[in-house]
Each structure stands twice: as C-alpha cells, then as structure tokens.
PDB file of N, CA, C and O in Angstrom:
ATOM      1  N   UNK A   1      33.163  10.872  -6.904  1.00  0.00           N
ATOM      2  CA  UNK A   1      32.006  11.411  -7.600  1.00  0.00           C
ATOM      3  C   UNK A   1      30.975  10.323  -7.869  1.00  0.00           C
ATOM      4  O   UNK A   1      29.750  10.412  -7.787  1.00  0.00           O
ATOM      5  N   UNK A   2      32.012   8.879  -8.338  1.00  0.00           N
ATOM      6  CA  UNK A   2      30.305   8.361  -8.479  1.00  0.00           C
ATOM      7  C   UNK A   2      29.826   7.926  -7.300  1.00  0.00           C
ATOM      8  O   UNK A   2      28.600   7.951  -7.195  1.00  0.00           O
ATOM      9  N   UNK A   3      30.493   7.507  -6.321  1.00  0.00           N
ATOM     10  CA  UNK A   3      30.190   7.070  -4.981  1.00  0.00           C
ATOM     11  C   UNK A   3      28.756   8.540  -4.461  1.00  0.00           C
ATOM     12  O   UNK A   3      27.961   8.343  -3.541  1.00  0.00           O
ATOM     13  N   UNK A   4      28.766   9.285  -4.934  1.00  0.00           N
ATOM     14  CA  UNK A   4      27.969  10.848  -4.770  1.00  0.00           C
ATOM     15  C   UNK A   4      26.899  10.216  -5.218  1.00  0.00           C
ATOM     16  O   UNK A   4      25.876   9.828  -4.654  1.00  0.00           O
ATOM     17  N   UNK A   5      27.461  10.138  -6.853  1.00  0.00           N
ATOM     18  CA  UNK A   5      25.813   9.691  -7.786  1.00  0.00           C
ATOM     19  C   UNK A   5      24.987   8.542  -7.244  1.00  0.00           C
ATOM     20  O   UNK A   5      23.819   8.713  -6.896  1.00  0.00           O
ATOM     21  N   UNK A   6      25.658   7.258  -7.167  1.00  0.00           N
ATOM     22  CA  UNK A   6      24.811   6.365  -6.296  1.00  0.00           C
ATOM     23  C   UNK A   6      24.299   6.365  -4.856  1.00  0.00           C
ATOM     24  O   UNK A   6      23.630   5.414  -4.451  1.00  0.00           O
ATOM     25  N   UNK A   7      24.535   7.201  -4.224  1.00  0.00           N
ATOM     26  CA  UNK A   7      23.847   7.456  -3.012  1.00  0.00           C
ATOM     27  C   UNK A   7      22.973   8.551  -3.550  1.00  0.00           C
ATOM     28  O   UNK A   7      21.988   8.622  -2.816  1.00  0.00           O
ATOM     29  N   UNK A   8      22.916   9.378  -4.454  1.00  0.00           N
ATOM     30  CA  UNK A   8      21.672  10.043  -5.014  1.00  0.00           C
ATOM     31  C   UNK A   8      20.505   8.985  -5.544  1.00  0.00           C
ATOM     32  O   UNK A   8      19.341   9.238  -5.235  1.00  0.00           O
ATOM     33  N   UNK A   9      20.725   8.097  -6.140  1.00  0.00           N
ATOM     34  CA  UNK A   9      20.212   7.501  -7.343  1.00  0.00           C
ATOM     35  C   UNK A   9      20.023   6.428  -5.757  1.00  0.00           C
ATOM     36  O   UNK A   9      18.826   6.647  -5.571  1.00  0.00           O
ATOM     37  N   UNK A  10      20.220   5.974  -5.199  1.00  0.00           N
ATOM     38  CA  UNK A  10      19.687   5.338  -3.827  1.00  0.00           C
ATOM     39  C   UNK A  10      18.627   5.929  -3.316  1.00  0.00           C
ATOM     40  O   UNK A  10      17.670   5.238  -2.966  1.00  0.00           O
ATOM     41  N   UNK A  11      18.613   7.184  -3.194  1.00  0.00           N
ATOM     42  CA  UNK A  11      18.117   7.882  -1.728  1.00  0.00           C
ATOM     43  C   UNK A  11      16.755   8.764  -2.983  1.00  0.00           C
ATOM     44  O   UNK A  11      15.821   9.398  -2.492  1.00  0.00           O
ATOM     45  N   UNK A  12      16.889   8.645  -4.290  1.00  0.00           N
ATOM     46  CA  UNK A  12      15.770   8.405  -5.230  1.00  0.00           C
ATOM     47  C   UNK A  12      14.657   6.853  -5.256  1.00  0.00           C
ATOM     48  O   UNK A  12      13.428   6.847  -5.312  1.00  0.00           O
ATOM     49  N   UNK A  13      15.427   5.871  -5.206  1.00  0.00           N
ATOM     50  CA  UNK A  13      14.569   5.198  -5.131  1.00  0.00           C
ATOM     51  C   UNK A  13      13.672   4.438  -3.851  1.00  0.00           C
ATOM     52  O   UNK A  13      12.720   3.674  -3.689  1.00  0.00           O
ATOM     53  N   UNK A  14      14.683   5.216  -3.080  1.00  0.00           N
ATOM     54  CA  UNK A  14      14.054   5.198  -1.558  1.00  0.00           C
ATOM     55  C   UNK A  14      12.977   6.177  -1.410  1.00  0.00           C
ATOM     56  O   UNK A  14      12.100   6.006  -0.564  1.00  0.00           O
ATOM     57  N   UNK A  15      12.993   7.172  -2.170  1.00  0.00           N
ATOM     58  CA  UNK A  15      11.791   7.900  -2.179  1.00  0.00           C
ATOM     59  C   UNK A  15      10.694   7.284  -2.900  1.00  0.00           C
ATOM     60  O   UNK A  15       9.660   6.914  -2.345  1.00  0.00           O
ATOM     61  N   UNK A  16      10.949   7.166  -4.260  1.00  0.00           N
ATOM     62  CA  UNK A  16       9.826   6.651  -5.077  1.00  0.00           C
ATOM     63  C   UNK A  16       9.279   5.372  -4.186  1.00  0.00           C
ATOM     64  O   UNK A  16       8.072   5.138  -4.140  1.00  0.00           O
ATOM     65  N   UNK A  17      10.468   4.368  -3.316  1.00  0.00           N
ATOM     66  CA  UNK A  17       9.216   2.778  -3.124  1.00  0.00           C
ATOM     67  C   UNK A  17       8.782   3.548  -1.834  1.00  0.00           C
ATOM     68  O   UNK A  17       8.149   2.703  -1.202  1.00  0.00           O
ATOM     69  N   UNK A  18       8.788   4.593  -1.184  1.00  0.00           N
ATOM     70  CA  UNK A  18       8.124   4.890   0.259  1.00  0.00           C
ATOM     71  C   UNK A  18       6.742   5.515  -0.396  1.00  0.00           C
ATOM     72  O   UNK A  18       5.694   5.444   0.246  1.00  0.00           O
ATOM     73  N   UNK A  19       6.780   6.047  -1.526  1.00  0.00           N
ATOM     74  CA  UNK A  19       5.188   6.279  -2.577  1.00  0.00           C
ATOM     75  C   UNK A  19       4.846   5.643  -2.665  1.00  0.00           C
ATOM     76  O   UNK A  19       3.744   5.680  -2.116  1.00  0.00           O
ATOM     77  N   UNK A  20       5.139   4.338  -3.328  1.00  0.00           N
ATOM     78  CA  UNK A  20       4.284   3.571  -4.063  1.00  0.00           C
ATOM     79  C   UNK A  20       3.764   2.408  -2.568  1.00  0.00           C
ATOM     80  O   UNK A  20       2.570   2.121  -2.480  1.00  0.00           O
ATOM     81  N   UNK A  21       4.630   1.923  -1.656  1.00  0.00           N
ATOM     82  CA  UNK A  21       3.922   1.696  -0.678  1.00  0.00           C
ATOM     83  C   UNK A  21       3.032   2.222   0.452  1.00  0.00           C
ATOM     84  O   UNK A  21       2.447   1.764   1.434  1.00  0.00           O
ATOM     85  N   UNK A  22       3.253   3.692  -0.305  1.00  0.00           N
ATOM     86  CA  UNK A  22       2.095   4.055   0.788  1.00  0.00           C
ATOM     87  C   UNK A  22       0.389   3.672  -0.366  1.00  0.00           C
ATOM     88  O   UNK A  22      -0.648   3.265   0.159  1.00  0.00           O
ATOM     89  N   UNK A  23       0.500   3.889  -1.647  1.00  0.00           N
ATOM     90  CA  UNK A  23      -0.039   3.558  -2.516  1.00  0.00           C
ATOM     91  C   UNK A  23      -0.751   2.170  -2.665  1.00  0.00           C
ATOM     92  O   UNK A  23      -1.752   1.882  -3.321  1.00  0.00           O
ATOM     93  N   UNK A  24       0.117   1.322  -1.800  1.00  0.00           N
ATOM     94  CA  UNK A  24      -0.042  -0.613  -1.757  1.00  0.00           C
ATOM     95  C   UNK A  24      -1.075  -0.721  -0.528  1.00  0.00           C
ATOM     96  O   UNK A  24      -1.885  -1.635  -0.368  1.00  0.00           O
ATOM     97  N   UNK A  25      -0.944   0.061   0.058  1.00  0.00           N
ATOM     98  CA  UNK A  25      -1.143   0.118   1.706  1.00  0.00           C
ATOM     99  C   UNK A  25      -2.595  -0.619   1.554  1.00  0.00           C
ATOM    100  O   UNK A  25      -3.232  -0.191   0.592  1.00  0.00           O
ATOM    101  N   UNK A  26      -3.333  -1.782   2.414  1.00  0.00           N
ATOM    102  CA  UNK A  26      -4.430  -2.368   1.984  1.00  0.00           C
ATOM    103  C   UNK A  26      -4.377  -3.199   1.062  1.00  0.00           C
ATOM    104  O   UNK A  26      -5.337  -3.959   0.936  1.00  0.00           O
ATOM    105  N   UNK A  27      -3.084  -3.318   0.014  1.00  0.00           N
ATOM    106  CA  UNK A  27      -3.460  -4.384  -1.088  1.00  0.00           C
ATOM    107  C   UNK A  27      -2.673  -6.136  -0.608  1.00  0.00           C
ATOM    108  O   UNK A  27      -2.041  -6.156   0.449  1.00  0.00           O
ATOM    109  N   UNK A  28      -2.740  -6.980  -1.131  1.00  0.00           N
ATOM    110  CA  UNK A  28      -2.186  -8.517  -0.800  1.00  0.00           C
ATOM    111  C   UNK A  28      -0.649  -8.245  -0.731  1.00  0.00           C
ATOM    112  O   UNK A  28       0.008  -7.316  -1.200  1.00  0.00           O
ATOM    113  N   UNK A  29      -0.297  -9.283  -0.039  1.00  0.00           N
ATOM    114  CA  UNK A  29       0.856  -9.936   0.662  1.00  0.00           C
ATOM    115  C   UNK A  29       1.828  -9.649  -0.692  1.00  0.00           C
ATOM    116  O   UNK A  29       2.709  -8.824  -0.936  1.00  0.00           O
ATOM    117  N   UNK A  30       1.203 -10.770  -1.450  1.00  0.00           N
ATOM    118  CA  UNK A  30       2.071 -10.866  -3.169  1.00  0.00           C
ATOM    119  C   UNK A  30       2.259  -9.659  -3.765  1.00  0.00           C
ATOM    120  O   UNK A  30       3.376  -9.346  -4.177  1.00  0.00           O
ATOM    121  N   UNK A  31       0.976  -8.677  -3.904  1.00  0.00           N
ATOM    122  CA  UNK A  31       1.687  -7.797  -4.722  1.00  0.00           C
ATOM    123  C   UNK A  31       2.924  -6.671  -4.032  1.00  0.00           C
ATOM    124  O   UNK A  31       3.584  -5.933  -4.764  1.00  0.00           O
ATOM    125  N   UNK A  32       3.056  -6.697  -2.780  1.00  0.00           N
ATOM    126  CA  UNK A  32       3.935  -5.804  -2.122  1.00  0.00           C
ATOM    127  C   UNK A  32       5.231  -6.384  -2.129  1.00  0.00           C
ATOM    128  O   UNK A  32       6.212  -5.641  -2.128  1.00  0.00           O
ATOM    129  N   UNK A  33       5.428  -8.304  -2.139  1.00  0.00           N
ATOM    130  CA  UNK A  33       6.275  -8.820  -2.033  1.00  0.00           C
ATOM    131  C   UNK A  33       7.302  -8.428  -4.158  1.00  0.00           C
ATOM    132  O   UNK A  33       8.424  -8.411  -4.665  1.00  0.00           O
ATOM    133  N   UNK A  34       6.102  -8.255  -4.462  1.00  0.00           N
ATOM    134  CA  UNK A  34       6.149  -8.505  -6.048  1.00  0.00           C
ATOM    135  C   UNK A  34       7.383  -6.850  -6.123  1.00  0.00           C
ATOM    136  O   UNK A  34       8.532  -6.766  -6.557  1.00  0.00           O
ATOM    137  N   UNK A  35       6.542  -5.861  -5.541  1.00  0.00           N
ATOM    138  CA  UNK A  35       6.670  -4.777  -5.912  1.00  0.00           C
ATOM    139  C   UNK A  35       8.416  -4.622  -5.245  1.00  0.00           C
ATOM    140  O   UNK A  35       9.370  -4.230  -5.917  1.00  0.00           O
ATOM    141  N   UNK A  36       8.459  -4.946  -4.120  1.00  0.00           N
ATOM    142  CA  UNK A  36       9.830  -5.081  -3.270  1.00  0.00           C
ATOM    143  C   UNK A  36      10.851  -5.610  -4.181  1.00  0.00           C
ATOM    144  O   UNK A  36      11.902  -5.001  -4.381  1.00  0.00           O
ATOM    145  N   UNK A  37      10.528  -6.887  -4.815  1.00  0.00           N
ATOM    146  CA  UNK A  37      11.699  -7.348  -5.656  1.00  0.00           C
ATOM    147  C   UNK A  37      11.940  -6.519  -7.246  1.00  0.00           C
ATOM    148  O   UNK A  37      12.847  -6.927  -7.971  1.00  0.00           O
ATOM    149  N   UNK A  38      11.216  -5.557  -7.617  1.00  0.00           N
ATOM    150  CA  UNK A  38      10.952  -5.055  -8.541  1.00  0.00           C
ATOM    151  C   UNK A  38      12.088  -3.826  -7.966  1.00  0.00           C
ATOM    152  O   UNK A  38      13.296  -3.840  -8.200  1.00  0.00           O
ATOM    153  N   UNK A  39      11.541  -3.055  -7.371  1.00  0.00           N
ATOM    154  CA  UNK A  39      12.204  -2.328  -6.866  1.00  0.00           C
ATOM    155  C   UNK A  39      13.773  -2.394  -6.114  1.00  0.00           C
ATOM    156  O   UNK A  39      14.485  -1.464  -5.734  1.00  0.00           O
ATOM    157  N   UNK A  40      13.910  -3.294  -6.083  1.00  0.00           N
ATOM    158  CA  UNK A  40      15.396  -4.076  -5.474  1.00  0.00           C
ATOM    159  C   UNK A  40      16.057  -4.275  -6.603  1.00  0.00           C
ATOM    160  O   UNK A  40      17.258  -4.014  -6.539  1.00  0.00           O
ATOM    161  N   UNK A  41      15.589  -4.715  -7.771  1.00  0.00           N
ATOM    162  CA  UNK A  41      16.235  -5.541  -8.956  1.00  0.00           C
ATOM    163  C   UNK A  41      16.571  -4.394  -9.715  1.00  0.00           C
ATOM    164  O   UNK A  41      17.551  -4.427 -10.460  1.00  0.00           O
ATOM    165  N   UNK A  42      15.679  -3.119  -9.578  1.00  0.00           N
ATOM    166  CA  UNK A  42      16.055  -1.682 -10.481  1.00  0.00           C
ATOM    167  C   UNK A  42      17.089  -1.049  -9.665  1.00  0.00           C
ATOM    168  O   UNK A  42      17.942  -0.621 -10.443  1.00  0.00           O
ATOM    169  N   UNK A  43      17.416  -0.784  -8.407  1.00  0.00           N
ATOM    170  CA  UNK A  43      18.195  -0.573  -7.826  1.00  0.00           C
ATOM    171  C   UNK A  43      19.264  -0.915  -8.170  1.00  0.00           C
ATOM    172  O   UNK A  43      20.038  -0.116  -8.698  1.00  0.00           O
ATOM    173  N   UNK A  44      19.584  -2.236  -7.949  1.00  0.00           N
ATOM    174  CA  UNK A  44      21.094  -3.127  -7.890  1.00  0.00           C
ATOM    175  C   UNK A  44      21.158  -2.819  -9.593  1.00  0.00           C
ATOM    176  O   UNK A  44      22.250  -2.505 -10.067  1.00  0.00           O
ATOM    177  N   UNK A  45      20.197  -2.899 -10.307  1.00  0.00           N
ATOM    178  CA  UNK A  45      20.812  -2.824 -11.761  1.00  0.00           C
ATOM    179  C   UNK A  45      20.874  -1.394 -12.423  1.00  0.00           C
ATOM    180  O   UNK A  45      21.458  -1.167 -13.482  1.00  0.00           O
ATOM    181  N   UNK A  46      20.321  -0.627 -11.804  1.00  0.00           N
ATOM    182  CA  UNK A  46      21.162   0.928 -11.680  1.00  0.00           C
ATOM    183  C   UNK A  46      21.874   1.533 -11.034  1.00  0.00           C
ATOM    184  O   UNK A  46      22.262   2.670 -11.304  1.00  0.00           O
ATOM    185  N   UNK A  47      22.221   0.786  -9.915  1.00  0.00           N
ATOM    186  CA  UNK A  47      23.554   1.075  -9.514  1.00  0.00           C
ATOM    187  C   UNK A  47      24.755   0.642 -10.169  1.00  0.00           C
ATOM    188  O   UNK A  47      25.706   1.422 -10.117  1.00  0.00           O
ATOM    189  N   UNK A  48      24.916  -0.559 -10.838  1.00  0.00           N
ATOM    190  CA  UNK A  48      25.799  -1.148 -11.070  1.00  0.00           C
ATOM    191  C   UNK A  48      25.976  -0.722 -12.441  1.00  0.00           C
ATOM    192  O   UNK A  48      26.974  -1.134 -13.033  1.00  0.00           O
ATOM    193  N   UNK A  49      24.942   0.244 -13.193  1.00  0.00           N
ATOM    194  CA  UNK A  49      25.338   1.111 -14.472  1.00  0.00           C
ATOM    195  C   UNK A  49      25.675   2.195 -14.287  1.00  0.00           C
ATOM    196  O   UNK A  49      26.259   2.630 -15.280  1.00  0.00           O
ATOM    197  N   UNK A  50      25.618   2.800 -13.598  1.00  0.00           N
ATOM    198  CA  UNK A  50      25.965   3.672 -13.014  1.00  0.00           C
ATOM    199  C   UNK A  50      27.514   3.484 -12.536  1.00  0.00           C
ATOM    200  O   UNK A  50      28.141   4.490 -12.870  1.00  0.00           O
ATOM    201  N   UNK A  51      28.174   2.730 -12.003  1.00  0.00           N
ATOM    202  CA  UNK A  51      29.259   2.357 -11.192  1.00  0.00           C
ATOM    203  C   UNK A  51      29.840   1.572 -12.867  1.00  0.00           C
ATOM    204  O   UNK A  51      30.466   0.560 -12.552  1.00  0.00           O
ATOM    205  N   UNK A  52      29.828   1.667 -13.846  1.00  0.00           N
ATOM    206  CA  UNK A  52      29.912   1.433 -15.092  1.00  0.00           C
ATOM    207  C   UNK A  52      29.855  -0.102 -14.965  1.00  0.00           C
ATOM    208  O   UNK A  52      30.584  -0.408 -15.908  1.00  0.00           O
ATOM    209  N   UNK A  53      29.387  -1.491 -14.307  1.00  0.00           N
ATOM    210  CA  UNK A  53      30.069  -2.467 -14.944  1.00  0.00           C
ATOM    211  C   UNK A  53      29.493  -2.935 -16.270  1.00  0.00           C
ATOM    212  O   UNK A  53      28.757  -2.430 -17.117  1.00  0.00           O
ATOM    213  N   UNK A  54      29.913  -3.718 -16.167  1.00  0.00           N
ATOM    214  CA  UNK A  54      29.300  -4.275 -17.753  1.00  0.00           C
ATOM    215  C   UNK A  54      28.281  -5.269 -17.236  1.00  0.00           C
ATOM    216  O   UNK A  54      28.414  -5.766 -16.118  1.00  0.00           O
ATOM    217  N   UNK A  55      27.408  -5.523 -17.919  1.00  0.00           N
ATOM    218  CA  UNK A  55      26.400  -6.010 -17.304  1.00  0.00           C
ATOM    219  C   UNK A  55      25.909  -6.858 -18.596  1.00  0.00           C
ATOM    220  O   UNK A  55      25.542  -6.300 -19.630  1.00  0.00           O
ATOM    221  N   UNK A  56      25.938  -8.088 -18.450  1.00  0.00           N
ATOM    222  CA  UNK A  56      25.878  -9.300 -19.231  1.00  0.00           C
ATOM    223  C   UNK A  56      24.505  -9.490 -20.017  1.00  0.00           C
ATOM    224  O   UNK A  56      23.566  -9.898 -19.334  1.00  0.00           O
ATOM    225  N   UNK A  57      24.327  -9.303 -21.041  1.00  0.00           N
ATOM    226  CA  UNK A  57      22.951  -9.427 -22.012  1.00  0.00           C
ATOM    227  C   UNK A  57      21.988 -10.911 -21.079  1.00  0.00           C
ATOM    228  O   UNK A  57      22.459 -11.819 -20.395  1.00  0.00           O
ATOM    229  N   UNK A  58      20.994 -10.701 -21.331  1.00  0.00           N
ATOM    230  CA  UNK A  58      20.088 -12.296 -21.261  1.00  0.00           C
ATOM    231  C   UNK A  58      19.401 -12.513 -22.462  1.00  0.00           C
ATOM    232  O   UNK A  58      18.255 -12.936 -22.309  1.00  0.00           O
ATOM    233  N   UNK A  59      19.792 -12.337 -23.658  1.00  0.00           N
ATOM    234  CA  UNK A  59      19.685 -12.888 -24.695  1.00  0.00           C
ATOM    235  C   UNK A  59      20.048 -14.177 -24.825  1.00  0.00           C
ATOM    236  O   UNK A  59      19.224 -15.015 -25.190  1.00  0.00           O
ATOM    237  N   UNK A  60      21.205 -14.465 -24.570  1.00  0.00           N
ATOM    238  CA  UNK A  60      22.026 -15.649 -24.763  1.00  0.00           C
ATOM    239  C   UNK A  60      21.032 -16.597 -24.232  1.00  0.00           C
ATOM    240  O   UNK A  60      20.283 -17.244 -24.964  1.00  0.00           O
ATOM    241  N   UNK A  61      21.036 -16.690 -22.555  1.00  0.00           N
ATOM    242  CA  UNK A  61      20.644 -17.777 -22.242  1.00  0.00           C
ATOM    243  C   UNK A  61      18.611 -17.698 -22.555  1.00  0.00           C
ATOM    244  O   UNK A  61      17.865 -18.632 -22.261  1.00  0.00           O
ATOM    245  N   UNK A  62      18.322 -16.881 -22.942  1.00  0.00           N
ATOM    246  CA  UNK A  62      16.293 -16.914 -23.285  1.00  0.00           C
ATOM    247  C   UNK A  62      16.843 -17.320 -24.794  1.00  0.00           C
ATOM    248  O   UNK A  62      16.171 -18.333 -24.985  1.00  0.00           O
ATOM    249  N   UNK A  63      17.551 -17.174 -25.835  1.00  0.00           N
ATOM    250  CA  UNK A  63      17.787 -18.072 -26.711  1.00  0.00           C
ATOM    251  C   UNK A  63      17.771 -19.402 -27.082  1.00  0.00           C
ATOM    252  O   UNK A  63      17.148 -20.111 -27.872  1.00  0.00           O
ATOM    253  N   UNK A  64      19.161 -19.584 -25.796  1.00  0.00           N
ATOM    254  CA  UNK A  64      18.909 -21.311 -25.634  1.00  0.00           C
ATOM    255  C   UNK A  64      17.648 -21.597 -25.126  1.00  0.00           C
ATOM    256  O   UNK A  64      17.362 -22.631 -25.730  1.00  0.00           O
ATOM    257  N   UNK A  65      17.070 -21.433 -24.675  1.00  0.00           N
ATOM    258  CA  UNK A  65      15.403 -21.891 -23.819  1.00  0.00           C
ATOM    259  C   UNK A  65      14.614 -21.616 -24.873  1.00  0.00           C
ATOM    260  O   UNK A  65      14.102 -22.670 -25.250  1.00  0.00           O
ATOM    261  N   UNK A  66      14.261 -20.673 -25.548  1.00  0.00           N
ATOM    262  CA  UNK A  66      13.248 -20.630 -26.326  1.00  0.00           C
ATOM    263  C   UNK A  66      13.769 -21.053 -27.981  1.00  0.00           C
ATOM    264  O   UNK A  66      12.924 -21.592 -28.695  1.00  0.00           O
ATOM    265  N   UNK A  67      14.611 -20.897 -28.325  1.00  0.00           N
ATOM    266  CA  UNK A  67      14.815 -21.432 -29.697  1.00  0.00           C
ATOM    267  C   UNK A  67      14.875 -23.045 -30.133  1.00  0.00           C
ATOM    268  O   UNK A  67      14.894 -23.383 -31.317  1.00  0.00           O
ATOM    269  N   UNK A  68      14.896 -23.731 -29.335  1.00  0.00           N
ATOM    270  CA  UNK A  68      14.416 -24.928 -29.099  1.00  0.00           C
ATOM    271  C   UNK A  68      12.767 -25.704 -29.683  1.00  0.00           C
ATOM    272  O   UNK A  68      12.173 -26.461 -30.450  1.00  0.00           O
ATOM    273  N   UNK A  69      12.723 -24.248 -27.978  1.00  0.00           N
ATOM    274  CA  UNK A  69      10.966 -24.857 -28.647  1.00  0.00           C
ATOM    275  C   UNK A  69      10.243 -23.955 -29.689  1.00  0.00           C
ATOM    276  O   UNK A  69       9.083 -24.234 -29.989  1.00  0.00           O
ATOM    277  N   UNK A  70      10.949 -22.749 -30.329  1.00  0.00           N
ATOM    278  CA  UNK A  70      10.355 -22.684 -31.460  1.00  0.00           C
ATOM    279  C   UNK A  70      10.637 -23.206 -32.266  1.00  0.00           C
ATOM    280  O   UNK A  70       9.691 -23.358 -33.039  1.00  0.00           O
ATOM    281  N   UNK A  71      11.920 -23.830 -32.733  1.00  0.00           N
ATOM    282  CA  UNK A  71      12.104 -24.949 -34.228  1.00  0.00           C
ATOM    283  C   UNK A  71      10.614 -26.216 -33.835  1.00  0.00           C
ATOM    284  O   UNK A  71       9.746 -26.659 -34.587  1.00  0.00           O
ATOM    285  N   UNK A  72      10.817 -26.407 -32.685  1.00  0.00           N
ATOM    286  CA  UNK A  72       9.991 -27.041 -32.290  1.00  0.00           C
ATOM    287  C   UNK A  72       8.220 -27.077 -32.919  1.00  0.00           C
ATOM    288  O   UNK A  72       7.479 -27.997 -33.265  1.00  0.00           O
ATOM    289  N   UNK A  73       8.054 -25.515 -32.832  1.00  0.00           N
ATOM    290  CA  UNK A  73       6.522 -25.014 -33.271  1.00  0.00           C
ATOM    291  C   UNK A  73       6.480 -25.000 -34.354  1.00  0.00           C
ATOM    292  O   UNK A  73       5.506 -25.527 -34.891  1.00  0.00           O
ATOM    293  N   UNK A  74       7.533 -24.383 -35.178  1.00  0.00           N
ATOM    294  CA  UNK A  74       7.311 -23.612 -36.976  1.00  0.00           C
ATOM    295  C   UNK A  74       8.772 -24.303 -37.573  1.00  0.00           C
ATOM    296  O   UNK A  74       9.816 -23.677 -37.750  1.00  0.00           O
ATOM    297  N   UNK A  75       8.534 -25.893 -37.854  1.00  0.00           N
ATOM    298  CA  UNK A  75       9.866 -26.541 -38.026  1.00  0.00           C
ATOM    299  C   UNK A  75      10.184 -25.804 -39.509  1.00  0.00           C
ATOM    300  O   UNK A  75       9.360 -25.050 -40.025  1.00  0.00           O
ATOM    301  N   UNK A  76      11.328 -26.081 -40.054  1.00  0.00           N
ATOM    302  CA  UNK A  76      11.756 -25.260 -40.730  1.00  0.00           C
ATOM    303  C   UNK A  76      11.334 -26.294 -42.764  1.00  0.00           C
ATOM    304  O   UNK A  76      11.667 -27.434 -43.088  1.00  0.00           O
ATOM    305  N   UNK A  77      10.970 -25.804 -43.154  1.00  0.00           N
ATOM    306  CA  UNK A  77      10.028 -26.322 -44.731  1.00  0.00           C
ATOM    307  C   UNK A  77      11.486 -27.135 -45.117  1.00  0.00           C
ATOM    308  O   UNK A  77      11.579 -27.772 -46.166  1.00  0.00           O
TER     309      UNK A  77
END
C-alpha cells in the first residue's frame, strides 16, 4: 500500500514540475536549475514521510551556527 501511495505522490509531482516548467519556459538557466532542486528536495522529503522515516530536525545544527553569532550581537547584560 505505501509502495501505491508513493508512486501516486511521485506521478503528482511529476505533474505539478511539467506546469511549472512549462511556466519557466523563456526564463534563466538559474531559476530552472533553482526550481529543479526545489522540486527534487520536496519529493525525496515526501517520500520519505510518507514511507514513515524519521527524518532528523535542522534545528540542532542552524543552532550551533547561529547561536554563536548571536551571543555575539546582543551579548548577554
């Protein structure tokens, strides 16, 4: 059954990027390249919720990177 759902939820977003590039059609290199990885990255990460895994927060690591340099900005009184 879910092997069903993700070839639905595939053959959906194979529809929606064959719209939106007909939509691009005439525009730059970048934004089609932009739009491709956009569309690739929603894919693989709705498939793989779908297929239940667990799928790892990015809190953690934009924490370490940015909490740094905000003590940094607004040090603490």
């Amino acid at each position: 059954m879910i092997v069903i759902t993700i070839a639905l939820f595939l053959l959906f977003v194979a529809y929606l990027s064959f719209w939106q590039f007909r939509a691009l059609h005439g525009k730059t290199k970048i934004e089609i390249i932009v739009n491709i990885g956009l569309m690739l990255t929603a894919a693989v990460i709705g498939t793989l919720l779908i297929a239940d895994v667990d799928i790892p927060s990015p809190a953690v690591p934009l924490a370490a990177i940015f909490e740094p340099i905000g003590k940094w900005i607004f040090p603490a009184p």
